[in-house]
N, C-alpha and C positions, 0 to 999 in steps of 0.2 A: 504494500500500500504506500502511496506518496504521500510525503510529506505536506506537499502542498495541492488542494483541486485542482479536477480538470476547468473550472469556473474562472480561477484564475491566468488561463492563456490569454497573452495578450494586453497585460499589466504591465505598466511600468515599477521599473526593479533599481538598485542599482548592486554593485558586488563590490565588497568589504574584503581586506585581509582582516584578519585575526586582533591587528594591532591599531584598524580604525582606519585603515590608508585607502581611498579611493581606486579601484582596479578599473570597474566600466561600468557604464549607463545602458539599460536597454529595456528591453519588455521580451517578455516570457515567451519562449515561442512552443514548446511543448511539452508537456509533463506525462510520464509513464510511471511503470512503478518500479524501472532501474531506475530511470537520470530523468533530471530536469534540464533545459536547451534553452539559454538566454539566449536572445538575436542582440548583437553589441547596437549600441547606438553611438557612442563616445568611449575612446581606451583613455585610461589616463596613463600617468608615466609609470604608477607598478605595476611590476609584471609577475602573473603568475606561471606555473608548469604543474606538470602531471601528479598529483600526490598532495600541492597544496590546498590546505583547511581556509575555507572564505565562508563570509556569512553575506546572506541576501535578504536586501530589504524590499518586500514588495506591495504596493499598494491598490488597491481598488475599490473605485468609487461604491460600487453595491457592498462588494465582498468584505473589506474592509482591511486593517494592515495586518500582515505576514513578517515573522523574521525567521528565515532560516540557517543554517548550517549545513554547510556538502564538502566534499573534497573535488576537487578539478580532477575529470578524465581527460576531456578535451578542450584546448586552450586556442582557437585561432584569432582575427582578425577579426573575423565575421561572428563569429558564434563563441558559448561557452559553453560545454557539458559537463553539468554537476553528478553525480555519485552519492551514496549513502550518505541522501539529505533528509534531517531531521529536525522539527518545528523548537523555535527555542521557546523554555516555558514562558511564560508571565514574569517572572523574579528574574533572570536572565537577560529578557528582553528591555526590560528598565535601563539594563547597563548599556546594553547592546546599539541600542537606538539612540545615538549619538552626534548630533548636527553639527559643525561649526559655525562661528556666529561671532560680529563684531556688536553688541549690545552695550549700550549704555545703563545701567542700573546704579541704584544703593544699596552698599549694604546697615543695618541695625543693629549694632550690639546690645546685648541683653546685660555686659557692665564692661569699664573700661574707656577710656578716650581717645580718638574721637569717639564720640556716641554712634554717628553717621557719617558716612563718605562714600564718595563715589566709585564705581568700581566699571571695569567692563569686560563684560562675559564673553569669553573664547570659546566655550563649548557648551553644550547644555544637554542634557540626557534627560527621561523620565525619574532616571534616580538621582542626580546630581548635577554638578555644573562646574568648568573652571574658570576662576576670576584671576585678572592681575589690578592689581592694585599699587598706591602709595605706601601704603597703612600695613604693620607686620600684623599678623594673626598666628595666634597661638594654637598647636593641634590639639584636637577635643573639643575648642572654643566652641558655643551656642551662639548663632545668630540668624538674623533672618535676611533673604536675598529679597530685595523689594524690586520688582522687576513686571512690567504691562505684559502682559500674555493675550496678544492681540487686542481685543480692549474691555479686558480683566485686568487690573492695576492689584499685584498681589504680593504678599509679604510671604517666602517660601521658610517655613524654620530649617534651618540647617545646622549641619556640625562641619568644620575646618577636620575632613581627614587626611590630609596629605599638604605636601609645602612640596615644591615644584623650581625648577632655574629659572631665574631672572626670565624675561621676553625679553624682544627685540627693541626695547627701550628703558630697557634696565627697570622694569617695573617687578613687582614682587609676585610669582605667581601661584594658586591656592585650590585646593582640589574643596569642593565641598561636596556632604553626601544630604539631600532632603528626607527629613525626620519629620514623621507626625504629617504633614500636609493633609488637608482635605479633600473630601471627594470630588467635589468641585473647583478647587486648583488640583487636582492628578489631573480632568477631563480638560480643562480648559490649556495646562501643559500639554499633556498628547497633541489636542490638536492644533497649536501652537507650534510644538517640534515637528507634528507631520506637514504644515502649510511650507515650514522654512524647508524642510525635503525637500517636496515636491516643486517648491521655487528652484533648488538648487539644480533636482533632475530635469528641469525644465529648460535652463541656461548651459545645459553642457547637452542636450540635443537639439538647442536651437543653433551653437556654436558647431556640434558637429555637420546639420544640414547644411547650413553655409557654408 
């Protein structure tokens, strides 16, 4: 049985290394219950081969979003054939589903000075999000990421789990993991993270048509 229905051929997808890095843009061209057959739409600069682990993110407007995991059989130009592909869970998928993103936000500390400052979000996930900032943050630190999710205007509580190297302007940069949020920022996140997707999938096959 496959991983993903025969409902969704014809989806746009895009494919993931393991490590978050952009492989190709395309839409689904057939699914059986060995392999599934991405049709490329756009290759980026990584490159995969036979035996490596990619995960695929795929979306449809009825169906709704998909992330999977396969190993590459076949890797051309035109197409990609995935292998012993399996649906990632719920908990998984939080981590998995990961956009980049130049975001202007605040963040709120719950004690400590500054109280507030500005910060801008590089990545943002269902479970989390990286910020660089001026301002040091301490790991385990409680705070909340204040940040519009389209136009939800929302305070995400979070914990500082990771400290990260400088960026590209010598700013400080900070892993945070969201704790406690509501059901109503989880929903209005999702589709938030899936709008900026599908923005992204959008400009790397308009760049490929042309």
């Amino acid at each position: 049985m496959s991983a993903l229905p025969e409902s969704y051929v014809s989806s746009i997808c895009e494919v993931k290394t393991t490590e978050n890095e952009l492989v190709a843009t395309g839409s689904i061209k057939a699914v059986t219950a060995e392999y599934i057959e991405i049709r490329n739409k756009a290759i980026a600069k990584a490159r995969i081969g036979y035996g490596a682990r990619v995960k695929v993110n795929v979306f449809n407007h009825k169906e709704g979003f998909r992330v999977l995991e396969g190993t590459v059989y076949l890797a051309t130009s035109q197409f990609l054939r995935l292998i012993e592909t399996v649906a990632v869970t719920n908990e998984e998928r939080r981590q998995y589903f990961r956009v980049d993103t130049q975001l202007h936000a605040s963040v709120q500390r719950a004690a400590g000075k500054p109280m507030r400052f500005d910060v801008n979000v590089r990545d943002l996930s269902l479970g989390g999000a990286q910020i660089s900032s001026d301002v040091e943050l301490a790991m385990g630190e409680m705070l909340f990421l204040c940040i519009k999710l389209g136009k939800l205007n929302s305070m995400l509580r979070s914990t500082v789990c990771r400290q990260l190297s400088s960026d590209e302007n010598g700013k400080m940069r900070f892993g945070l993991e969201f704790t406690g949020i509501s059901e109503v920022q989880s929903s209005a996140l999702s589709a938030f993270v899936m709008q900026i997707q599908r923005e992204q999938i959008s400009k790397h096959r308009k760049r490929y048509d042309d």
